[in-house]
Residue, then its C-alpha position, 0 to 999 in steps of 0.5 A: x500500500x502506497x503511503x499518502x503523504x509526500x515526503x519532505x526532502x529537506x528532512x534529510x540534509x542538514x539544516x546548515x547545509x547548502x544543498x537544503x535549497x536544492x532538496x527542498x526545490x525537488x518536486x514531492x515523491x507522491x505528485x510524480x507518482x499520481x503523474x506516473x499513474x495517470x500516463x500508465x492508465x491513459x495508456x492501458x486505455x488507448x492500448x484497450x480502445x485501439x484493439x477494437x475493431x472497425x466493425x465494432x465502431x461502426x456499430x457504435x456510430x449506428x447506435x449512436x445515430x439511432x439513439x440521436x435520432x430518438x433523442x432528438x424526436x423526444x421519444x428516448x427512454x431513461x434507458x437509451x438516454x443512459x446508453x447513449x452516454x455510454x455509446x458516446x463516451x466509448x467513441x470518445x475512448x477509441x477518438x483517444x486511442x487514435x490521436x491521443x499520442x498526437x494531441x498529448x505531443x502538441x499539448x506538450x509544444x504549447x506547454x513549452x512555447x508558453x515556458x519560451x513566451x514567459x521566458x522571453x518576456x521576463x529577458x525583455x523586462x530586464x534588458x529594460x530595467x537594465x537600460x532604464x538604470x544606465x540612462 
């Protein structure tokens, strides 16, 4: 059983030491792991959701299309509304499992043109209070 507290790096070095700043920088031990586990069950989904068959998913968007239909004429069940969440929600996990990799991929190139954005903005806002200094 995994342990929910995180642990506190700075708990083992020496208060006078200089690598305190840096142990207590590290991220916590329990955030990587919640990361770990939720890129390994995103994974086991796609791997799950891409072993279906064509035929399968074409299945579901004809259900799906029915089920529309029904909802749309406001002849659908409690029932079939229920099944619908769930036709719709499977078709989302095979979309994932398709272009999931890609979409994480350019999540992470905005992520680090964002870094790049507020880096540059804080080199320019130096360079200014640096020139502003000089004059």
């Amino acid at each position: 059983m995994r342990a929910s507290s995180t642990i506190d790096p700075s708990r083992f070095v020496d208060s006078d030491d200089s690598s305190v700043a840096f142990a207590s920088s590290l991220p916590r031990v329990a955030a990587i792991e919640r990361n770990i586990d939720a890129q390994t069950t995103r994974m086991a989904a796609r791997m799950n959701a891409s072993s279906i068959s064509s035929e399968e998913e074409a299945h579901l968007h004809a259900e799906r299309q029915k089920l529309l239909d029904k909802q749309f004429d406001k002849t659908i069940t409690r029932a079939e509304s229920i099944r619908l969440d769930y036709v719709r929600w499977s078709l989302d996990r095979i979309d994932d499992a398709k272009h999931g990799p890609a979409i994480d991929a350019l999540e992470r190139q905005i992520a680090r043109y964002e870094a790049f954005a507020v880096e540059v903005r804080d080199l320019k806002a130096q360079l200014q209070s640096h020139t502003s200094r000089r004059r």
